[in-house]
Kinemage of the C-alpha trace (Angstrom):
@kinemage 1
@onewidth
@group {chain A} dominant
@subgroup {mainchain}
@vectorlist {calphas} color= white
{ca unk a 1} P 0.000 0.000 0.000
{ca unk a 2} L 1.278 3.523 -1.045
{ca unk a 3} L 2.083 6.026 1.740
{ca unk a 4} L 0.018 8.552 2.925
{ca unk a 5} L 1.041 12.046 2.909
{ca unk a 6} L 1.239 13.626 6.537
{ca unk a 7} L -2.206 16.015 5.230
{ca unk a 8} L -3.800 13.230 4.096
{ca unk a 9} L -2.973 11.048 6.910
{ca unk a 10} L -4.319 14.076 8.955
{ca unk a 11} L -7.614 13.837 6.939
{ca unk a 12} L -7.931 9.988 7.439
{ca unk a 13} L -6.631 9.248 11.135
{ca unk a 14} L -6.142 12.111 13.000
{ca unk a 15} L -9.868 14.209 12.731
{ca unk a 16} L -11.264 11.276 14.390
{ca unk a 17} L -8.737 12.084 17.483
{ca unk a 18} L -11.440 15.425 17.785
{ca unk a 19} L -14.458 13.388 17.687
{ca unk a 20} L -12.829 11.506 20.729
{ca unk a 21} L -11.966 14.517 22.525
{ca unk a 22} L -15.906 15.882 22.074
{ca unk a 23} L -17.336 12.043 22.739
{ca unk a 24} L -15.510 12.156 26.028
{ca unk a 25} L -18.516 14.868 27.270
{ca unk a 26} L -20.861 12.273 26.514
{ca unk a 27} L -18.977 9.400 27.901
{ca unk a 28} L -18.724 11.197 31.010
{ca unk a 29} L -22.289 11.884 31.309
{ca unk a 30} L -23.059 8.310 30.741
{ca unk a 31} L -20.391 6.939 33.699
{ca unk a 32} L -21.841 9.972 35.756
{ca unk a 33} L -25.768 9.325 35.142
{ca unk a 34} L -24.677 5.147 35.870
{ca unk a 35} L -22.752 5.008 38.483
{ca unk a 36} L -24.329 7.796 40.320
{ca unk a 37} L -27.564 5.939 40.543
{ca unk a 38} L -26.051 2.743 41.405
{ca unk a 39} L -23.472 4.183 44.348
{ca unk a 40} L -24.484 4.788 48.461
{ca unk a 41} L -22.453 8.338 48.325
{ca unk a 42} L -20.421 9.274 51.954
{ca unk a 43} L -21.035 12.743 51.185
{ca unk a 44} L -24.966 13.074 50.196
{ca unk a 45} L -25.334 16.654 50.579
{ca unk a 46} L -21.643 16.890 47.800
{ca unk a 47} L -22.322 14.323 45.637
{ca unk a 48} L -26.627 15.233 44.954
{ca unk a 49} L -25.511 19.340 45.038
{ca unk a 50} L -26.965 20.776 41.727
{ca unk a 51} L -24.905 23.320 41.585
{ca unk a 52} L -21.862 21.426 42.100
{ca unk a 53} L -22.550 18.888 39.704
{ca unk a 54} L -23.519 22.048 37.008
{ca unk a 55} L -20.039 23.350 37.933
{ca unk a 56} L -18.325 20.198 37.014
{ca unk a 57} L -20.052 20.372 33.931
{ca unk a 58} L -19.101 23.306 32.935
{ca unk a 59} L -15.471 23.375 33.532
{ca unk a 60} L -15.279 20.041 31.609
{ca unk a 61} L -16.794 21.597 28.311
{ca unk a 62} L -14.097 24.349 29.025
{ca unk a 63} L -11.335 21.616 29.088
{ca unk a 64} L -13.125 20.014 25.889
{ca unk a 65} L -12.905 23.174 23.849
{ca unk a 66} L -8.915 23.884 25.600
{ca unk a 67} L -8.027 20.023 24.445
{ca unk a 68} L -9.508 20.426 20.709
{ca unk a 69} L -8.212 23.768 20.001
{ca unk a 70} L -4.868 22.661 21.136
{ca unk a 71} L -4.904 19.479 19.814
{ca unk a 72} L -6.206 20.813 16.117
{ca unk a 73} L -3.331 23.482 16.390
{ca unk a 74} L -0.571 21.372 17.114
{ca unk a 75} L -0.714 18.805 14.658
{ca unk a 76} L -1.939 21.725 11.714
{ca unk a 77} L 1.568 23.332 12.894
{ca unk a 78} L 3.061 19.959 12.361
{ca unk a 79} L 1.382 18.930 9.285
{ca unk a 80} L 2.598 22.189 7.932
{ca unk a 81} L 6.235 22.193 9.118
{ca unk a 82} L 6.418 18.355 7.550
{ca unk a 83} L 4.252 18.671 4.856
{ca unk a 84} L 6.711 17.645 2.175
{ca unk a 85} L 8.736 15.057 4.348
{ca unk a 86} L 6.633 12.825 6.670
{ca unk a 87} L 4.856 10.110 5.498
{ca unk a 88} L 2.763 7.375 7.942
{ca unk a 89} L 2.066 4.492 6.403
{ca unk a 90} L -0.911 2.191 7.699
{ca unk a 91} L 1.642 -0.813 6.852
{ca unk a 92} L 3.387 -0.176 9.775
{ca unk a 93} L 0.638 -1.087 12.256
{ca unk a 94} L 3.031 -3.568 14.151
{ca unk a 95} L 5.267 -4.019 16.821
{ca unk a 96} L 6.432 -0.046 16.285
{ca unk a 97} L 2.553 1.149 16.693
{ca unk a 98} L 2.264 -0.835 20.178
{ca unk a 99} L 5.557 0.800 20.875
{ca unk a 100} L 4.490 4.161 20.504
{ca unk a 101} L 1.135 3.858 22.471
{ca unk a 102} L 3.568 2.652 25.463
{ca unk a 103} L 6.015 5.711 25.211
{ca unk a 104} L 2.986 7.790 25.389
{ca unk a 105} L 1.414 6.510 28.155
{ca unk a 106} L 4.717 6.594 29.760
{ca unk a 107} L 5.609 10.017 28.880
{ca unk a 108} L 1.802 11.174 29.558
{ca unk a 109} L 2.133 9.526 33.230
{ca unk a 110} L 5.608 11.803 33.826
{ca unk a 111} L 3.800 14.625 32.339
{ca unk a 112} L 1.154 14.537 34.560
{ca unk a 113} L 2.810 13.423 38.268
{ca unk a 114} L 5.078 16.306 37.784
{ca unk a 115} L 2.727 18.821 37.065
{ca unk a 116} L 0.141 17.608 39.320
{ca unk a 117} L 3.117 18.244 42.345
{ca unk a 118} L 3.402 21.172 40.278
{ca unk a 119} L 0.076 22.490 40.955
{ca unk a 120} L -0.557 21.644 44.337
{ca unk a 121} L 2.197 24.283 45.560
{ca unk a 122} L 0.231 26.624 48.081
{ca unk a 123} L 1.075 29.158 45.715
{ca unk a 124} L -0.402 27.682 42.500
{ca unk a 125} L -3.238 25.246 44.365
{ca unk a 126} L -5.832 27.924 45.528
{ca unk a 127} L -5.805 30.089 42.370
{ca unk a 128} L -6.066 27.037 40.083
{ca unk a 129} L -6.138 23.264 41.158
{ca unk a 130} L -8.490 24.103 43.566
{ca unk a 131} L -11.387 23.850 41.247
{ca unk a 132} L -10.837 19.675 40.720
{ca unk a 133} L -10.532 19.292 44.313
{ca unk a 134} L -13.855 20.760 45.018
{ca unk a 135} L -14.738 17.455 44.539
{ca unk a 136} L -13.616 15.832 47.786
{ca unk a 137} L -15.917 12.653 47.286
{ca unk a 138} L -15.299 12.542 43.268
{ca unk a 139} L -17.309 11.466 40.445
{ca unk a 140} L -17.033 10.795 36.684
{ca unk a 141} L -18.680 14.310 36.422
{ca unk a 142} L -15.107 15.747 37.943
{ca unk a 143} L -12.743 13.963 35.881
{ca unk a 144} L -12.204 16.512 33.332
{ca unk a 145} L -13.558 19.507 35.455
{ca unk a 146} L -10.309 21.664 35.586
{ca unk a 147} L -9.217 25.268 35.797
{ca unk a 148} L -8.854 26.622 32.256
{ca unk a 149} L -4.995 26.922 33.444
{ca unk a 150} L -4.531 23.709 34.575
{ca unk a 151} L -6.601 22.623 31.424
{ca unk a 152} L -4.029 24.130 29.413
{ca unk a 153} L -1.094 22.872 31.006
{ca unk a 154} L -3.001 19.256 30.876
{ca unk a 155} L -2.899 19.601 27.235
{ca unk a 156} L 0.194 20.424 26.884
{ca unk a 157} L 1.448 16.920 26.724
{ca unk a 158} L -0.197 16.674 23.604
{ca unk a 159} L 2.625 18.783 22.228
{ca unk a 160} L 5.173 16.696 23.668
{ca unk a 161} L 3.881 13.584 22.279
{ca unk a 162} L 3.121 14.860 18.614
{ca unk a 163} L 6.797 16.622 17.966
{ca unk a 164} L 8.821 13.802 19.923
{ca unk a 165} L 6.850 10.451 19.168
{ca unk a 166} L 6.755 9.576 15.917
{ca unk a 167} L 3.238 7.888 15.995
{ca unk a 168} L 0.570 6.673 13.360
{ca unk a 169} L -2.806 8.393 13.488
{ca unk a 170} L -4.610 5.808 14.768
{ca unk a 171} L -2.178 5.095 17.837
{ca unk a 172} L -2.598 8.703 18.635
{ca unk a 173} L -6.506 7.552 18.232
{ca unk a 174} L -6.073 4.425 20.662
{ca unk a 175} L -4.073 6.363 23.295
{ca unk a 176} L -6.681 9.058 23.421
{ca unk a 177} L -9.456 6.351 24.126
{ca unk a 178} L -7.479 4.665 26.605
{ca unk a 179} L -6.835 8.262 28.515
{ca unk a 180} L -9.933 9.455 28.620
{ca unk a 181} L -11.702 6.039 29.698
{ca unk a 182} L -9.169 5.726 32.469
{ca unk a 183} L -9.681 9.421 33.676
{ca unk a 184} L -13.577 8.777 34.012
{ca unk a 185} L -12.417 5.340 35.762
{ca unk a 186} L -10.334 6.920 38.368
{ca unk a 187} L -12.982 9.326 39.552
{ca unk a 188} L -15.807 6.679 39.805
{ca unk a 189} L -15.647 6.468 44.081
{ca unk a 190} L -16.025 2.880 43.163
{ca unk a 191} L -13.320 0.035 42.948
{ca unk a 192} L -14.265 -2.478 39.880
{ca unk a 193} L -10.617 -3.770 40.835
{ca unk a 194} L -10.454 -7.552 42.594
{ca unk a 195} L -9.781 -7.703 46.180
{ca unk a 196} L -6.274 -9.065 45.345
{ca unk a 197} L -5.272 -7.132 42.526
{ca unk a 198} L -2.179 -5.448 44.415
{ca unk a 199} L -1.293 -8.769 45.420
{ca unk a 200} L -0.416 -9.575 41.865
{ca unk a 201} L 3.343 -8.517 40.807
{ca unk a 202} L 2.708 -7.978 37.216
{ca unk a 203} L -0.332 -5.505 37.966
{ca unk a 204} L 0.126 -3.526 41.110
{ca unk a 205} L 1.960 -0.415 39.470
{ca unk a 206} L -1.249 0.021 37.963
{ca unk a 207} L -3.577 2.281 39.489
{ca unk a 208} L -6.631 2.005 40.996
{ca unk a 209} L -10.218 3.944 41.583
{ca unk a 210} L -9.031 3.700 45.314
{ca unk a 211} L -5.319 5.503 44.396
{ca unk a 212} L -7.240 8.474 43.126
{ca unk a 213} L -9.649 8.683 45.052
{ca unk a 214} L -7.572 9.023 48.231
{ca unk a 215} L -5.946 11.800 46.534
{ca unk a 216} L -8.955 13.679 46.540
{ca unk a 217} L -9.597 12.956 50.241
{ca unk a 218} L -5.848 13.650 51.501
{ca unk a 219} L -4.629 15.524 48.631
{ca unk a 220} L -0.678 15.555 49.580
{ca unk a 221} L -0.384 11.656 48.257
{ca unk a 222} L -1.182 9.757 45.124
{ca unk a 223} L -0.156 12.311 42.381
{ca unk a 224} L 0.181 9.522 39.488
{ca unk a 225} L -2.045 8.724 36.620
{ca unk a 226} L -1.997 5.688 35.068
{ca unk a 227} L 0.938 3.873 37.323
{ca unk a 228} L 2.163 3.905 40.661
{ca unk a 229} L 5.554 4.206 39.774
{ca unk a 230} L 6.119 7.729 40.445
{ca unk a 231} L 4.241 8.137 43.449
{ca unk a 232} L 6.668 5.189 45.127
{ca unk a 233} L 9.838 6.429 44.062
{ca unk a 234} L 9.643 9.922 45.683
{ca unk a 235} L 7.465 8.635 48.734
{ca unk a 236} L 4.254 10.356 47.937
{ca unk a 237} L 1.810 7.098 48.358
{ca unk a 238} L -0.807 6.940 50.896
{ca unk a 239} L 0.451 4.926 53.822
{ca unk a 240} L -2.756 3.095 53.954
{ca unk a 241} L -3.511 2.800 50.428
{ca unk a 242} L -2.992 -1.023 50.275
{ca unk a 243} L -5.290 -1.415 53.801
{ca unk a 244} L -7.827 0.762 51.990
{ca unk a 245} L -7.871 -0.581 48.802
{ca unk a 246} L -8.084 -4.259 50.557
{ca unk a 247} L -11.020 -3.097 52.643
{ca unk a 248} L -12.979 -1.548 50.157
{ca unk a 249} L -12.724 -4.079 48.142
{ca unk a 250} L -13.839 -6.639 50.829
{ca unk a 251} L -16.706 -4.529 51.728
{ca unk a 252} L -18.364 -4.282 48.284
{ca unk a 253} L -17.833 -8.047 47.775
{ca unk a 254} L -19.801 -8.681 50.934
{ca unk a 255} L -22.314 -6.263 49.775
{ca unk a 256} L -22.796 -7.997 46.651
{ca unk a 257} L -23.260 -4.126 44.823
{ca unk a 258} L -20.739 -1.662 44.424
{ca unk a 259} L -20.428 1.009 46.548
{ca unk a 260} L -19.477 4.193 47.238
{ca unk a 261} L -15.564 4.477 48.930
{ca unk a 262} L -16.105 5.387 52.637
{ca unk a 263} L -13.054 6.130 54.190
């Protein structure tokens, strides 16, 4: 198969990267509208506010628009500055496409611990991080409800990854899925995980609803994304985070139905 030009390859794989971006309003309504019917909150009086869930709206239609116009403006700047000498060829869906979907995630999870310290300076915190944490008990309504600045800075890994990562369109396509879905994940207040999940070598620097979640509740402790790698190395877990993950997880499995995190 013939090579695609970097504009047409634009045309073909990369628009559908904006329809992902807008779908992830509606995906987050759905988790929200789901989950919230189906969870026992801790914090009634938070979690059934109106007018906190209509704030949370709001700011995550503001990080929509931020995301799009940054993403469309990045890779038009880089479709123009390569237009005569970058090709992606669909042929070379392999072991190099799997490759670059890791290096993202990896670079994304960096991205993201560091600025998240980053914006929890006293400083910095008040004036613009604050906004996420109004949601001490979160929900999938919260996951993308950031300060326009912190929006902005959250987007600016897309730069990063689109002028160092040499990536076909559709791995850009497949990483933005997999980001967004575990975003909306991590703010659910419940744990889908098993009960011995950290138990498991392999799949403990993964993390959980419970990571995040006690993040929101202690804020000073769980700053990673996607993996726990981060948070271990400079000794910024929660102390109890294995104790709480085990007991939530023992106390919805007695309960037969998920439920809210009550720690």
């Amino acid at each position: 198969m013939q090579d695609l030009s970097f504009r047409n390859s634009f045309r073909t794989f990369c628009l559908p990267i904006f329809s992902a971006i807008f779908r992830r309003a509606r995906l987050t309504l759905f988790f929200g509208s789901f989950f919230q019917k189906m969870a026992a909150p801790h914090h009634p009086a938070e979690v059934a506010g109106g007018k906190k869930m209509w704030l949370e709206f709001r700011y995550s239609m503001s990080t929509v628009l931020i995301f799009a116009l940054i993403g469309f403006g990045i890779l038009s700047l880089k479709m123009r500055a390569t237009r005569s000498s970058t090709t992606i060829s669909p042929s070379r869906v392999g072991g190099g496409f799997i490759v670059s979907i890791a290096l993202m995630m990896l670079l994304h999870d960096a991205w993201f611990y560091w600025t998240h310290r980053l914006m929890h300076h006293p400083k910095i915190f008040r004036h613009v991080h604050l906004v996420h944490h109004r949601s001490a008990n979160p929900s999938p309504w919260a996951a993308y409800s950031f300060h326009p600045i912190e929006a902005v800075i959250e987007a600016g890994i897309f730069v990063l990854i689109v002028f160092t990562i040499p990536a076909h369109g559709l791995a850009l396509v497949a990483f933005l899925i997999y980001m967004i879905t575990r975003n909306v994940l991590g703010h659910l207040g419940i744990e889908f995980l098993p009960k011995n999940f950290l138990n498991n070598r392999w799949l403990n620097w993964h993390t959980t609803t419970t990571h995040h979640d006690l993040h929101h509740k202690h804020f000073n402790h769980n700053y990673g994304l996607y993996f726990t790698w981060w948070d271990r190395w400079f000794g910024t877990e929660h102390p109890k985070y294995r104790e709480t993950f085990e007991e939530v997880t023992s106390r919805e499995k007695e309960s037969e139905t998920p439920s809210r995190h009550g720690y």
